[in-house]
C-alpha positions as semicolon CSV with decimal commas, in nm:
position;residue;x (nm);y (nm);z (nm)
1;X;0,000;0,000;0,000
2;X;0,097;0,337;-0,064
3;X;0,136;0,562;0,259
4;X;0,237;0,879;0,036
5;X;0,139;1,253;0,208
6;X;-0,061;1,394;-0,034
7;X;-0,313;1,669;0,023
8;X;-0,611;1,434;-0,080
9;X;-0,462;1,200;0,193
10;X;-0,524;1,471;0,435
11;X;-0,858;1,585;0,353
12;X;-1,002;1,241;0,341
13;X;-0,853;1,146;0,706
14;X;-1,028;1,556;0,786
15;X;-1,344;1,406;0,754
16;X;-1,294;1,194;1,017
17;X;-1,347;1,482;1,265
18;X;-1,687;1,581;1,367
19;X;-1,878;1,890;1,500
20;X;-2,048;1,782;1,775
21;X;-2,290;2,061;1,748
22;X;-2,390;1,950;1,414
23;X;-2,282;1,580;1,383
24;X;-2,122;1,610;1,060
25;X;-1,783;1,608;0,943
26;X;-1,552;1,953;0,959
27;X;-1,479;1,934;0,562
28;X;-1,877;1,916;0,495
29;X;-1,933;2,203;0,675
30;X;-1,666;2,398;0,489
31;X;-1,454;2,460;0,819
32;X;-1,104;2,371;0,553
33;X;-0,997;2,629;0,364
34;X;-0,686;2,473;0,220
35;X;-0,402;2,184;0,330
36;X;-0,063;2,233;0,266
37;X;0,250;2,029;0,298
38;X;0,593;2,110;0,335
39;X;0,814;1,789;0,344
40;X;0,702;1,612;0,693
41;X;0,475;1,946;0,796
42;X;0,090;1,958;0,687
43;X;-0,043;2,272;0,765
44;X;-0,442;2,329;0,754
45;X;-0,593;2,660;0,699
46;X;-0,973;2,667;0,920
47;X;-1,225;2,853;1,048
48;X;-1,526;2,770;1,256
49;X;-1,850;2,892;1,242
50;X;-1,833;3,147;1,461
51;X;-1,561;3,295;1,680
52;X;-1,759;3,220;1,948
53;X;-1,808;2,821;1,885
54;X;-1,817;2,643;2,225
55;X;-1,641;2,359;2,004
56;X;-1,334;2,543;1,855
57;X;-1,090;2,397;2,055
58;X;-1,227;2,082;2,045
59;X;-1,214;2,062;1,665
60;X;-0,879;2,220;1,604
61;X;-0,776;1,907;1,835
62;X;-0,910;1,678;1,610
63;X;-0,734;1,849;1,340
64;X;-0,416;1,808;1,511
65;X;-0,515;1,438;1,609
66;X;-0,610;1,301;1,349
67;X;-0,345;1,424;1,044
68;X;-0,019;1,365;1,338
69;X;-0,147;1,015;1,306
70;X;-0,046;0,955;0,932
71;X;0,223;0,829;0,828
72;X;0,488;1,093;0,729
73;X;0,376;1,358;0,947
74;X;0,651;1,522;1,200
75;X;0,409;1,810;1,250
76;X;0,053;1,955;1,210
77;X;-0,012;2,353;1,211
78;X;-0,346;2,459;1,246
79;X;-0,445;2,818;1,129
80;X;-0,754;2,941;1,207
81;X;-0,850;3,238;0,998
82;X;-1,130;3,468;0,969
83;X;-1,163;3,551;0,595
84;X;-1,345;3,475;0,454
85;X;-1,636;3,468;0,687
86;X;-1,829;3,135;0,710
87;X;-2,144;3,116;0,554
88;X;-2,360;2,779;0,522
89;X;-2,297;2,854;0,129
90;X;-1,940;2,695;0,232
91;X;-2,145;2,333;0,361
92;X;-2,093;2,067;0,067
93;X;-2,363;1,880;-0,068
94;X;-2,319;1,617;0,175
95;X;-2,344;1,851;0,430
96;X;-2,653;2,019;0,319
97;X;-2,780;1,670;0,270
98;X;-2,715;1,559;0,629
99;X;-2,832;1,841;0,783
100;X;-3,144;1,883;0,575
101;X;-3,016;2,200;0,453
102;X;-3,228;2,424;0,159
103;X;-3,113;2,718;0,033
């Protein structure tokens, strides 16, 4: 099997972290704004739904959790970032679709 870090590596094993508010996965809800890697270092770009989200910590944990665990990775830097602002035009269809969205 092939264990090489590529960015589609990392944003599959991404939607193994949930929101607990919501139940569905961080890259659904459009919390990942972009993955980067730089030899051994991934380094995820997020934001949460609000600056205020009781589960910010939580989730940038999982973050960290769950891409230190592949293979390759020395390090995992988390950025959260502001801008653009989240919007639920940023949820996937599969996110829409779990959480009964409409526009």
């Amino acid at each position: 099997m092939n264990n090489e870090l590529t960015t589609d590596r990392v944003w599959s094993v991404l939607t193994t972290v949930l929101d607990p508010e919501f139940g569905v996965n961080i890259v659904d809800l459009g919390l990942i704004y972009d993955v980067a890697i730089e030899g051994a270092i991934v380094k995820v770009a997020m934001t949460l739904t609000s600056q205020a989200c009781p589960a910010g910590e939580m989730l940038v944990g999982g973050v960290h959790a769950a891409v230190n665990e592949m293979p390759g990775v020395d390090d995992v830097r988390v950025e959260l970032v502001w801008e653009p602002r989240w919007t639920p035009d940023m949820l996937t269809d599969a996110g829409r679709e779990q959480l009964n969205f409409q526009r």
